[in-house]
C-alpha positions in Angstrom: 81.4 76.1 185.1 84.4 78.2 185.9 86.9 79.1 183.9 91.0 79.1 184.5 93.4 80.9 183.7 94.7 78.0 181.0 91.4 78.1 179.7 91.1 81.6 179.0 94.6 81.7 177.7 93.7 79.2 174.5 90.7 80.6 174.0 92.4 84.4 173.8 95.2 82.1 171.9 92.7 80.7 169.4 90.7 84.2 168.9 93.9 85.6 167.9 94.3 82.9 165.5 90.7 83.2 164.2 91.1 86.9 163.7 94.7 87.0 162.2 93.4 84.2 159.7 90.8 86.9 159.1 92.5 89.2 158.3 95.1 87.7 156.2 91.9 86.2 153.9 90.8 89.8 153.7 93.9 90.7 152.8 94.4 88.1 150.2 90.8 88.9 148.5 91.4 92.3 148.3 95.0 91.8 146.4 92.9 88.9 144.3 90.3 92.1 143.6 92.9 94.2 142.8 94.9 91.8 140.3 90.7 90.9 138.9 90.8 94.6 137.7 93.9 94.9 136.3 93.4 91.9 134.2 89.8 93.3 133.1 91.2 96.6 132.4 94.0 94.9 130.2 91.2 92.4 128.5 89.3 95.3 127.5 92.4 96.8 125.9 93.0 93.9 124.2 89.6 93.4 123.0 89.4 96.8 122.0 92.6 97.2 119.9 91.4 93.5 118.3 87.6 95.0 117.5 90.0 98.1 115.5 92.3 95.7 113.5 89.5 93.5 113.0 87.3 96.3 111.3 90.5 97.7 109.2 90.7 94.1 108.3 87.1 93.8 107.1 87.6 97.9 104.9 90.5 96.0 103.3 88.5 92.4 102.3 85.8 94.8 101.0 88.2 96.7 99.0 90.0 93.8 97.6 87.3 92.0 96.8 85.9 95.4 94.9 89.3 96.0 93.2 89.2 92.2 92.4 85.8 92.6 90.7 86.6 95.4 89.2 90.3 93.8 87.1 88.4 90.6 86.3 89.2 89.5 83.3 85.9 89.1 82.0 84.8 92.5 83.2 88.5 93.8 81.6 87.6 92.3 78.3 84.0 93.4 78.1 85.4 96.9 78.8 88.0 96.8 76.3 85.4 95.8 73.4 83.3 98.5 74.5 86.1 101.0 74.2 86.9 99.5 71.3 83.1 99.4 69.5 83.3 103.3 70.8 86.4 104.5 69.2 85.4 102.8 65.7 82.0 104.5 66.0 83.7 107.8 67.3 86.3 107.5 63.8 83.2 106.6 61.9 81.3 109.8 63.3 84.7 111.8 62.7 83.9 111.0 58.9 80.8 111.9 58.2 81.3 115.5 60.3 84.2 115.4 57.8 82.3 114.4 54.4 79.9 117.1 55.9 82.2 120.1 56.4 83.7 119.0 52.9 80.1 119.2 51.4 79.5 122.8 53.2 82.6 124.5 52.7 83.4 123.3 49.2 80.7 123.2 45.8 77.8 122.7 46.5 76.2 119.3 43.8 73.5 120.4 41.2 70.8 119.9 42.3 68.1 118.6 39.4 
């Protein structure tokens, strides 16, 4: 089988076809590739600046919920009747030393 000069023409025609449509596809995936990184890279930013408001986030719950424990009102009021047990036994204390000092410094009582 022979071929013409028509026949060689569309199959020359239909190569340049096949190999423009490959290179237009390679083309294509490499500007797809291209636009894939990008959009990684900027996911990754993304992700990374969420993970670093997400952990500040998580310091401030733990403080909160330490200065929330901390202003309770039952723990306030336990604390406040502690203080206040302390400073009636700190005034009590306060008079003996001064019944004490009074007893040194001054007369000595007779003793029988």
């Amino acid at each position: 089988m022979e071929l013409g000069a028509r026949e060689l023409l569309t199959f020359g025609t239909v190569l340049v076809g096949l190999a423009s449509g490959w290179a237009m596809i390679k083309s294509q995936l490499a500007q797809a590739q291209r636009t894939i990184t990008k959009v990684s890279k900027a996911l990754q930013s993304i992700e990374l600046r969420m993970d670093t408001v997400e952990a500040g986030e998580a310091v401030q719950r733990n403080q909160l919920k330490t200065i929330t424990s901390i202003l309770a009102p039952g723990i306030l009021k336990k604390q406040s009747e502690r203080d206040g047990a302390i400073e009636e036994r700190l005034k009590f204390l306060e008079r003996e030393v001064a019944a004490q000092r009074h007893l040194h410094n001054s007369k000595h009582p007779k003793i029988v």
